[in-house]
Structures are given as C-alpha cells and as structure tokens.
N, C-alpha and C positions, 0 to 999 in steps of 0.2 A: 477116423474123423477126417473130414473133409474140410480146411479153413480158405477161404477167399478174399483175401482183405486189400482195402484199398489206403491208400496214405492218408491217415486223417490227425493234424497237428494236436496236440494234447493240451488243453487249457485245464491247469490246479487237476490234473489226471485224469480227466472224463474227458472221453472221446467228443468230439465237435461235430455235430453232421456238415456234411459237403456243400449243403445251402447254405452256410454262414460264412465257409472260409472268403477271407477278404478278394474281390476280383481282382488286387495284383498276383496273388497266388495262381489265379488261374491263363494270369495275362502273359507269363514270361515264355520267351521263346527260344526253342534248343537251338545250341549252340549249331555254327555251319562250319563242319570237318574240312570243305575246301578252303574256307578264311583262317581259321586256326590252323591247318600245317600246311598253308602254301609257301611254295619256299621263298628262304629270307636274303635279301638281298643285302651284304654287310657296306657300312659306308665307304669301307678302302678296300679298293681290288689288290689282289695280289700282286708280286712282281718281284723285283729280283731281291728288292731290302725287307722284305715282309713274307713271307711264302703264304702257300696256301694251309699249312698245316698250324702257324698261328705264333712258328719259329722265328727267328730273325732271318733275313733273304743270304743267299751265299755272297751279295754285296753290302750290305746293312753296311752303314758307316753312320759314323759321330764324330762331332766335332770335339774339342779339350778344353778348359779353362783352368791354369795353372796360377794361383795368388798366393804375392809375398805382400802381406800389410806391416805396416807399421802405423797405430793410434798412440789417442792418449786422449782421458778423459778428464776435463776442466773440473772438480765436481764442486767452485764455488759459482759457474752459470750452466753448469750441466752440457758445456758445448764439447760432441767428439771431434778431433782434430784426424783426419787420418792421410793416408796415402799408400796407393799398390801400384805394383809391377803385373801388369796379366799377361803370362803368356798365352797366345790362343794362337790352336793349334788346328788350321783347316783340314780338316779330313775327309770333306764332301770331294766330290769328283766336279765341283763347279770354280769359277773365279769368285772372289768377291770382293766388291767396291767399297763396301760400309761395314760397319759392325752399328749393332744395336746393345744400347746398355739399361739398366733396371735400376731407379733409382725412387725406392721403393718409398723416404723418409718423406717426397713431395705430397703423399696422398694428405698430409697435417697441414698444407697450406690453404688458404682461404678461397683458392683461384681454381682449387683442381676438382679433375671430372666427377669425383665420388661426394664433391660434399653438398650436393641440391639433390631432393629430391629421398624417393624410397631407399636407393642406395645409401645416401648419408645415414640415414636414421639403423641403417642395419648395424654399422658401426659406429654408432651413438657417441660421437667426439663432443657434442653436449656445448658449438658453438669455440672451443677449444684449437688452436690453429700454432702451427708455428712458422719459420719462413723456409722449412722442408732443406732439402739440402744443395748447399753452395759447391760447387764445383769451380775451382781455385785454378786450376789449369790442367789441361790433356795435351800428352805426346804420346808419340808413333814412330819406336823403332824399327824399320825394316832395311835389310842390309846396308848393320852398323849404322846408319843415318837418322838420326832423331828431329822429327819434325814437330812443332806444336802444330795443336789441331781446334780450329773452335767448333763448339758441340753445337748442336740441333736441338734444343730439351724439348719436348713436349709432353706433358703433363708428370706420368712417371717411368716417361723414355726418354733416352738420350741417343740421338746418332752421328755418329764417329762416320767424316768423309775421310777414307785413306788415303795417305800421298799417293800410293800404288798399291795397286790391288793385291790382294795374298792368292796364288797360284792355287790349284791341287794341290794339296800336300805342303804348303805352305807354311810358314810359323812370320808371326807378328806380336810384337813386345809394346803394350799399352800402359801408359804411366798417367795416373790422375790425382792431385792432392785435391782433398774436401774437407767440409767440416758442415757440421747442424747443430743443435741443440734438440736433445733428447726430452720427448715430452714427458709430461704428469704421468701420476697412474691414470690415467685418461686414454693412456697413448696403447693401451693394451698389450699387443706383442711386444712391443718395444717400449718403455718406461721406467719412471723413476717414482720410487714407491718409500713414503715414508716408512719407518718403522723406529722403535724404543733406543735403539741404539744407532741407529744413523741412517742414510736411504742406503736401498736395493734398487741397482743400477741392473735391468733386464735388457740385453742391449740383443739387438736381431733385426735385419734387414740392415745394416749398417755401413753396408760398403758399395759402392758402383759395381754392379752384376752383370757381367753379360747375359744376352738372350740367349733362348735354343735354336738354330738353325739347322731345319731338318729336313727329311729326303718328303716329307705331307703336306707342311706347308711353305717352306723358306721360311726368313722370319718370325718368329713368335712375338706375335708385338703388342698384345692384349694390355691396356695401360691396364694399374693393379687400384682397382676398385674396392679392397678390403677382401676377398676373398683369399686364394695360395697362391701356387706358384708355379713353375716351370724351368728347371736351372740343368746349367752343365754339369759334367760331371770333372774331376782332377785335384790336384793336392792343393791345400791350403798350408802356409807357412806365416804365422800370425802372431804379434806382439801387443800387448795394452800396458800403456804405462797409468799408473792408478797412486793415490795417493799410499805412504808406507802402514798406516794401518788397516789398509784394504785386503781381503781374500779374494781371491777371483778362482772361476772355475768356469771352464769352456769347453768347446768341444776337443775330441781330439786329447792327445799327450804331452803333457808337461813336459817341456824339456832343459828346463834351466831348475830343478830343485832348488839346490842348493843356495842360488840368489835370490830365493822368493819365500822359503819356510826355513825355520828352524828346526833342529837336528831333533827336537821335541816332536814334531809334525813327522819329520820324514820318518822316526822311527814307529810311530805309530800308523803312519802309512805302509809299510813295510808290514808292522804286526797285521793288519786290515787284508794287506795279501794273502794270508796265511789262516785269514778266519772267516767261518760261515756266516758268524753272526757277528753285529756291528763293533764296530772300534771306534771312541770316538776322536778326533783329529784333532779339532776346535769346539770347548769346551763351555757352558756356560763362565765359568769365570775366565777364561782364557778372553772372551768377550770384552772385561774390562779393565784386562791388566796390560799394558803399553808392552811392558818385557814378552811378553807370546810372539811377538813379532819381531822379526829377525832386524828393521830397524826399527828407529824410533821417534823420524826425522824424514822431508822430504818424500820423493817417488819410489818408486819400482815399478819394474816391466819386468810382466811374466808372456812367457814364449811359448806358445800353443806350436801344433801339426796335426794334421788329419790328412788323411791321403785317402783316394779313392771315395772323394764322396762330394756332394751338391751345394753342400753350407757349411758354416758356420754359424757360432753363434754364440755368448758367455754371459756372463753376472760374474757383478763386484758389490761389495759392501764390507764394512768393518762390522757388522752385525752379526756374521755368520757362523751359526751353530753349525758344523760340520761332521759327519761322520760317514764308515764304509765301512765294505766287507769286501769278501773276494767275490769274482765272477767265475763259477768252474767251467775254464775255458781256457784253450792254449793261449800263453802268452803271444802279443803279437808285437811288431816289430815296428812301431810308427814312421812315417815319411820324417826324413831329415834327421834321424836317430838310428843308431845299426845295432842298437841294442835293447834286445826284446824286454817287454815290459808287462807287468800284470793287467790281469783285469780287473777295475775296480765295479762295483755299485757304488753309488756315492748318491747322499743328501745332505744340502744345505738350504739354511732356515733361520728365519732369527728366533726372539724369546717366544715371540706371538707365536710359533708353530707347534709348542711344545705342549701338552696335555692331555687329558684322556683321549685315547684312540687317536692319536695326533702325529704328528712327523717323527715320533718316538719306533714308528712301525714302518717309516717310508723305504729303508733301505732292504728291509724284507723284501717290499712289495717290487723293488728295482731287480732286484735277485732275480726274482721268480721269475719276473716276466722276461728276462733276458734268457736264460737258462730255457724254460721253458718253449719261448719261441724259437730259439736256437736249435733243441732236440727236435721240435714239431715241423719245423718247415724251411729254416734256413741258419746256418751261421751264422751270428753278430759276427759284422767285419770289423770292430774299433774301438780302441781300447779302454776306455771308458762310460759308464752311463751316468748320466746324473738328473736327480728329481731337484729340482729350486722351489721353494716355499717362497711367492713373493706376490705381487698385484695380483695374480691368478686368475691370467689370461688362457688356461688351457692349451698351452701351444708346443709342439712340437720343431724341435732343430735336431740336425745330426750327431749324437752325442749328448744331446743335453734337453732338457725341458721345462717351459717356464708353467709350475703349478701355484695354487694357493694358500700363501701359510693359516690359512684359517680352515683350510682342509680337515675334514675328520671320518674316521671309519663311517659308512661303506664309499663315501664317495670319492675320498682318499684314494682308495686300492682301486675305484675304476678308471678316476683319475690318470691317475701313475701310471696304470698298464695301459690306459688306452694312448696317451700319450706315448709311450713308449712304443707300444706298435707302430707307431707309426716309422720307428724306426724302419719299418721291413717296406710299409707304403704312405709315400712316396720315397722314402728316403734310399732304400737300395731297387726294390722297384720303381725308376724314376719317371711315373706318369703325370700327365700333363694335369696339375690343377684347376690350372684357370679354367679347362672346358669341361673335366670328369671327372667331375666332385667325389661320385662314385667309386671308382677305382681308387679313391682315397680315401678317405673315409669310413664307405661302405665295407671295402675289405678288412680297415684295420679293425673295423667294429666286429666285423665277424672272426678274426681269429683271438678278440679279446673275450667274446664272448665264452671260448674254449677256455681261455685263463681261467676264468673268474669260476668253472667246473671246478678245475686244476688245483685251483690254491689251496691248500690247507682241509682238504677235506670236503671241499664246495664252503667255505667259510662266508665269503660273497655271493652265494651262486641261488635263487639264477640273476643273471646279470641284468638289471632292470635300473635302470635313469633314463636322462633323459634321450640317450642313445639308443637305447632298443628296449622294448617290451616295457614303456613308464609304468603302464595303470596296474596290471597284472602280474608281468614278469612272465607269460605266454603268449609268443612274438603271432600265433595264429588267431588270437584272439585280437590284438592289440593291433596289428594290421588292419585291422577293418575296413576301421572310420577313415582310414587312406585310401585304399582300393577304392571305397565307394564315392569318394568325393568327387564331383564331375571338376574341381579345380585345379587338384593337387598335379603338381609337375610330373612327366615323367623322370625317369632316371638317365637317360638322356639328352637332359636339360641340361643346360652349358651351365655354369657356377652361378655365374652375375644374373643368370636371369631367377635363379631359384628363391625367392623372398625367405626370410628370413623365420615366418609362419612354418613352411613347410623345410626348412634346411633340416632340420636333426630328424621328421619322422620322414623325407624320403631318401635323400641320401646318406645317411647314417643306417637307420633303423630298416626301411626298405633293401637299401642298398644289400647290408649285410645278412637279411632274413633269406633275401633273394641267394647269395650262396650256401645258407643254413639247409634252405631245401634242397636244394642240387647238393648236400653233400647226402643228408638223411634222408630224404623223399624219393629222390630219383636216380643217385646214379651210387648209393651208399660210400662211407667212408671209403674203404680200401681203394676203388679207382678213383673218387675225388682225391683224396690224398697225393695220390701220386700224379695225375694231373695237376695238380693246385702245385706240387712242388718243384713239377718243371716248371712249371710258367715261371716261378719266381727265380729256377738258376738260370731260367735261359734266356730271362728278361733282366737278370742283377747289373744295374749299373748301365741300364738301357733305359730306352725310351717307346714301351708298349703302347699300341692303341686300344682303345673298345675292341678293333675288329680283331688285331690281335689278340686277344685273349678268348673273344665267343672261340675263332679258327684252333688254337690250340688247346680249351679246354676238353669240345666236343672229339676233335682228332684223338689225344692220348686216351681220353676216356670210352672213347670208340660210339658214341652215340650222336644220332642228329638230333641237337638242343635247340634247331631252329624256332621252332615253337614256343622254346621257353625263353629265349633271348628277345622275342617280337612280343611275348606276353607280360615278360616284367623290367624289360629295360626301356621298349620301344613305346609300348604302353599300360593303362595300369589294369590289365587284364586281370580276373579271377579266378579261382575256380568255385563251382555254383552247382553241386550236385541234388539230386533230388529221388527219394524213394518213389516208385509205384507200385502197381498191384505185387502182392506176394501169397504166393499157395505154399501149401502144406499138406499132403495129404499120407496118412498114417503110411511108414514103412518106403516112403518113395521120397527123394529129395527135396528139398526146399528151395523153390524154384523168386528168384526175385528180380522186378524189376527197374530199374537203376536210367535215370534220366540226366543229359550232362546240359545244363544251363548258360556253364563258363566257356569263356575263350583261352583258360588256362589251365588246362587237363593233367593237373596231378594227378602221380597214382593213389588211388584211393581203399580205404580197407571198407569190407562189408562184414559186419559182423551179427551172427546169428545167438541167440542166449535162449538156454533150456531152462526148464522148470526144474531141473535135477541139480542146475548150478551150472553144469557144464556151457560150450561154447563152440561154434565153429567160425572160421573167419578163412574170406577170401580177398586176397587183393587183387582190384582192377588196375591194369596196366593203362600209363597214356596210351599204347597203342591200340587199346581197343574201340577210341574212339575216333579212328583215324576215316571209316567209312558210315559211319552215323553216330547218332547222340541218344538213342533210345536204346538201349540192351536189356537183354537178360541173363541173371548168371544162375547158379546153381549151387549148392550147399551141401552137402551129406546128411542122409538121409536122417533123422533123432526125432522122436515123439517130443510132444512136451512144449513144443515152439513159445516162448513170452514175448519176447522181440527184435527185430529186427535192424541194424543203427549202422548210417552210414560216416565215417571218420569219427569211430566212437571216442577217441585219445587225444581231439582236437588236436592235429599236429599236422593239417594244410589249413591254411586260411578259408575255408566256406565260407562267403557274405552270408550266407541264408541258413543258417541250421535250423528251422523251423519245419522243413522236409525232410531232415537227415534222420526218423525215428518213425517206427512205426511197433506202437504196443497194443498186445493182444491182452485182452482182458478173457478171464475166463469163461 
C-alpha cells in the first residue's frame, strides 16, 4: 500500500479539505536559520573581573559592609529607634569620595518617587504615608578622627560626602542614629499587623544600607520603587530591645539565651535539636500566661548574628505560637559566637494560624525545603530558618521570612518553599534585583518547582499558583498566551519597568519554565545540574550578571545556548512547528515531513503510532535547523501507519498545535 498524505487539521475527527483551512494557516512563514542563530552579542564584555567562561575574572573584587545595630521598638507609636556602626571595607582598586546609602522606609512618604502614577498602584499603599525615616545624625571615622557629616537624601538615597577619601584597600567606620514609625499592615514588607493577642511587628528594610559599588556600574543608585534589592555582602551584629512579653525571632543566631527565654524554652529548644518532627517552644497557653516569660515587667533585648550574608531582618510579638525541629545539617558556628550551634527549622504564628492544613504543617515544609535544597544544589550557610505567619506579604530575608497566618495547604507549602528559596537567590547568589527580576525569582521558581516533586511523594506537585503553570499545572501549555502577546515584557526587562499584569507570568513563571527547558529539553539533567551548580559555588556571596551566567552556563555545559538566550530572555520567541507531507509505503520507512515556523528551535520529538499499538519516535535536534526550516526525517520501516504527531507529550511550548497531528483514517 502506497499512502500520501498531506497535513490536514482534524475538526470533531473528520478530515477538513485544504479549501477550508483558515488563510492564516497558510500565511505563516518559516522561520530564517540566519536570524535564529546568529551570534549573540552579551551585554558585558569579558575582562579581567568577569572572564569569558561565565567565572569571576582572576581580579573580581567586592566591596564589605560590616553592621553592629543597636534598636528598640516603641510599641505604644510603633516608632523604631535605632543606630549602627558600618564598617565598609573598599576593596575596588579605585579611590572613593562618597558612599551611597539605602533608606528603604522613605518609599511610605507622601513626597517620594514611587507614589504617582502605575508604580504607586503596584504597591497599593491605598493613599497610606508615613514621614519615612529620620536620620538623627551621621559620622565618619577615618584615621581615629570622627567627623560628623550632613547627608544628601534624595528620595530613598542618601549620600555620605567623606572627609577623605577611602584609598584601595581602605576601611571607613560610619555611624548613624535614626528612627520612623513602622506602618500598618498596609506597609507590606514591613508592618504592623493586628492579631487576637497583640500586633506582629514584621520589621525589614529597617536600617541605613549601604549601596553596591561595583566593577559594571560604580554606584548602584536605583531609588527603590517597590520592587528588591541589591546589597553587600558581611556580618551583621544586631540587638532589639522589645517589650518583656515579646518573642522575637530574627535572622541569624541567638546569642544571649539565657537573658531572653526561660529554661522552659531553652530546654525544649534543645529537645527541637534532636528531633525530626516539630517541638513545640511557645505553646497556645504559654500565649496567656505572664510566668512563660522570663520577666514580667519592663524590656528585653535579644542579640542576633549572622555573618556572611546581605540582610537582616526579624518579628516581635507576644502572640507567638512557636515551634521547631532540627535541620540535618552540620552544626555551624555563628559570627560573634565561637561556639557551634544547631540547626533550627522554626515557625511562629499566632492563634489565627492554627487549623486545618494550617501552620500545624509549617515546619515540615521549612525542613524539606532546607534539606532538600541543601543536597540538590548548595549548602544552607546559616544557622537558622524561619517561616512567620503574619500580614502576608510573601517576602523573603536571610534567615527568615514573612508569610501569612491565614495560609493553608497547598498554598501554604508553595509559600514557604518558595520563599525560602530564595534563600539560594538572591540571598547567597547576590544578583542585582532592582534590574533582574529574573535571576530572582525566575530561578528560585525553578528550583521550587523541583521541591514541590520532592515533597512527600509529590503531595503538592505539580506545582501550579500563581507562580508557574496557574490554569493547568502544564508550564507548555500555560505559557502560551505569554509568548504570543505582542505586549508582554521580555525577560530582560529591568524590574520597575515590568507592570505588575505581567510580573508573576513573566518573570516568575517565564523566567523559571525558561531553565525547566534547558535543564529537560535541551541540555538534560546531569550536565545542567552540574552547570547550574557551579554557577551557584562560584557566584556564592558574589555579584553575577545576566552575562555571567548565559557565559558559564553554555561553557561547563559545553553547548552554544546563544540561540536560546536571544529567544527567551532577549525576546519572547517560540517554538512553532508544523507537520507536512508524510508517505508510507508498505515495507520501506516512513518518510515525514517537518516544517519549523519559530524562532525558538527546541528539540522536538516526532512520533509515529501503528495500528498494532506499537510506536516509533524520532527526535529532531535544534541543530537540524541551523541551515533551513523545511526537513525531512525518516522512521523505521512498520505497516499499519494511524498517525503521525509532532511533541506528542506537550513538553515545549508550540503556539500552534493545530499542525502538530496528522491522522490517517482507514
């Protein structure tokens, strides 16, 4: 038997003749192999801080930012009082006249850049203002001489004129006292949140921050429009004084116990070391009995540390249901403490957190996701993690993270781990927020995407919110109606410009589908894996670019991704394949032929189905379209042919499957 057949779309299973298919089926036009892999020109040239393999240069240098705070929160007008010591530590091979600082609490003033306009409304302050933060006074020690300094503010920058410059290699001792008033739950990242037993104080962005000064641009001086961040890296040495029936929990290691809990607390912290599954610390009745608390009367300040990392950040409240288990992971040995300390998961929460599928399950979910992101890709470097049930702003800090006590299974457990990925980005890989949203987001979407497999059997899985894959929970599917919008941003898009419409489906969802395929479509697990894991040891506690990352993932993975880098970062290319003619003739191979419509040339599978049940399947290589967009492949030889389908498993994004099938009727 001799069959000859041409593509013809199936309408309710009856073949359609060719007179009817709609003239955009016949209007599109193959893609041009010179435009899809001409080479890609990265935004930063190599050089001696950046090489060309995607490494840090044999000079890479960063600067240090070293804080000793000491606060205290008023909490009958909710105003923090604070003051730091920074040392900063010039490590550039340049002089410098000024430093630049972050004073993140202005964006709540009535005056500043973010509140007219599209931008205000992303961050829906609802009219809400406060008078941002008072800066009390600034000095400037440099050899031994302390000079006051009056600042520069504008908007949510401040710049520091030095008496004298800081040399290469330089160090300069910065002293500032301040204080604000912390907003409503209004205030999102940062706020004060009623609840049944008292407010939840979510305190973050809270101190004078210096900027990054770096070898791409000098200054980083992007005022903060509601979007992230961009911060140094070095140890934090940190105190809050809180009223005496307050729990607080912060980034970073406890290092005053014993002035802060009762021998109640510390000994069931202790037992919490030693167990997989939760202990609880602070107890519903512990909630309303004055003796839980070590006083009973007046303050307390509890004394954080964290070293080696970009933030801080804590919660206080008397409300706090608390509880933990261990983290199986070597004890570490926090900055300003010489002696090594557990690793906690920890949740706290008030009443409101507690019930079906509820914050009863949160320190599970802390577990895993540490644990598991720790075996799969990097270390946790610090000694505790913690989920906070409170306004639920979805925000991640170093060590800590503010979620919502009204959280419940599954959004709970995406919550939590997605939050806490973030741990790895931005938080140990320290990329630039404010311009690539991407590499924050997008990545941490994609390695929570693997949790949410991981947990419990796929208990969550697959992972579908508003993150990745809403409608279906099939990120190929679910992509579409992005690809094809002629408005949607690329990925490329600097943060602030990206509306608030497209933030979660292209930088989130986009973002992280875009490594989903590079790890399973084109370069499979085992070399993405181990590319993906250098990038993250070899950029830990650095400052990666875009180009960094395209130059070292294509190098260790041994592939040119140019193509795929210019198709789904630079723009929102496709892939758009399409079946044509396909013979069959008894006893000789089944010859098909395969049209490429996209500019985004996954490899793609061709699968053939017999009347006996059986199957043959071919995968087309992207490089087979490197010198035209019309091919033909070939199939092994099997009587019986039904049909023919191209990405039968829907697992690339095809705008068009309406070509993708071609059935033979008897």
């Amino acid at each position: 038997m001799s069959v000859r057949l041409f593509l013809l779309p199936l309408l309710g299973g009856v073949l359609v003749p060719a007179a009817l298919l709609p003239e955009t089926a016949s209007a599109k036009t193959l893609a041009d192999p010179a435009a899809v892999f001409a080479p890609l020109t990265l935004p930063d040239a190599p050089n001696v801080y950046r090489s060309g393999s995607g490494l840090p240069g044999p000079q890479y240098w960063q600067n240090r930012t070293d804080y000793v705070i000491h606060s205290r929160i008023d909490t009958q007008t909710h105003v923090l009082h604070g003051s730091e010591t920074v040392t900063y530590s010039n490590n550039s091979p340049e002089t410098l006249d000024v430093l630049w600082l972050q004073l993140d609490q202005n964006i709540y003033r009535a005056d500043t850049r973010s509140a007219i306009g599209a931008v205000a409304s992303s961050h829906n302050l609802a009219g809400n203002h406060t008078d941002g933060m008072a800066i009390e006074r600034v000095s400037v020690v440099q050899g031994g001489r302390e000079v006051d300094v009056t600042p520069l503010i504008s908007d949510t920058r401040m710049q520091l004129k030095l008496p004298r410059t800081i040399d290469p290699h330089g160090v300069a001792f910065v002293k500032i006292d301040w204080h604000y008033t912390l907003p409503g739950p209004w205030g999102g990242r940062t706020a004060v949140t009623p609840s049944r037993e008292g407010d939840i104080y979510e305190v973050a962005q809270w101190y004078p921050r210096l900027s990054v000064y770096d070898d791409r641009r000098g200054w980083n001086t992007l005022p903060y429009l509601g979007q992230e961040f961009f911060l140094e890296y070095g140890s934090f040495d940190y105190s809050v004084t809180v009223p005496w029936n307050y729990t607080l929990v912060g980034s970073g290691a406890l290092l005053n116990p014993e002035q802060v809990l009762t021998s109640v607390e510390r000994n069931r912290l202790a037992q919490a070391a030693q167990s997989d599954t939760r202990v609880m610390i602070r107890t519903l009745d512990d909630i309303t009995d004055p003796k839980s608390h070590l006083k009973q009367s007046g303050e307390v300040t509890w004394h954080y540390a964290m070293r080696n990392t970009r933030d801080v950040a804590f919660a206080a409240s008397p409300a706090f249901v608390w509880d933990a288990a261990r983290i199986n992971l070597p004890p570490i040995v926090p900055w300003a403490n010489y002696h090594p300390v557990p690793r906690l998961a920890m949740s706290v929460y008030p009443r409101e957190g507690i019930g079906p599928h509820g914050w009863d399950r949160s320190t599970d979910y802390v577990k895993h996701a540490i644990e598991y992101f720790s075996s799969q890709w990097f270390e946790y470097p610090w000694p505790n993690a913690v989920n906070l049930g409170g306004h639920g702003a979805g925000m991640e800090y170093p060590g800590i993270v503010f979620d919502g006590m009204s959280d419940r299974d599954p959004e709970l457990f995406w919550i939590t781990t997605h939050e806490l990925g973030h741990g790895w980005f931005p938080m140990i890989v320290g990329t630039d927020e404010r311009r690539n949203a991407f590499m924050d987001e997008g990545f941490n979407t994609f390695i929570d995407v693997y949790a949410s497999d991981h947990f419990n059997n796929g208990e969550f899985a697959p992972k579908r919110d508003s993150e990745f894959a809403p409608k279906t929970g099939n990120p190929a599917q679910d992509i579409v109606p992005v690809l094809t919008d002629p408005n949607a941003p690329v990925l490329m898009t600097a943060a602030d410009s990206v509306s608030e419409k497209y933030r979660h489906s292209v930088t989130y969802f986009k973002g992280a589908y875009g490594l989903k395929l590079l790890r399973e479509q084109i370069l499979g697990p085992v070399r993405f894996d181990a590319a993906f894991r250098r990038y993250i040891s070899e950029w830990s506690f650095k400052h990666p670019s875009p180009s960094d990352f395209f130059r070292l993932m294509s190098s260790e993975a041994g592939e040119d991704l140019g193509w795929f880098w210019r198709g789904w970062y630079f723009t929102n290319a496709a892939p758009d394949y399409a079946l044509g003619d396909v013979h069959h003739d008894a006893g000789k191979p089944v010859t098909v032929q395969v049209r490429n419509y996209g500019a985004l040339p996954l490899p793609v599978l061709v699968r053939a189905e017999y009347a006996d049940g059986k199957s043959d399947e071919l995968r087309i290589p992207t490089e087979a379209w490197r010198q035209g967009s019309d091919i033909v492949v070939s199939l092994p030889a099997h009587d019986g042919l039904k049909a023919v389908t191209l990405d039968p498993d829907h697992v690339i994004p095809d705008i068009d499957r309406s070509d993708n099938r071609v059935a033979i009727t008897p």
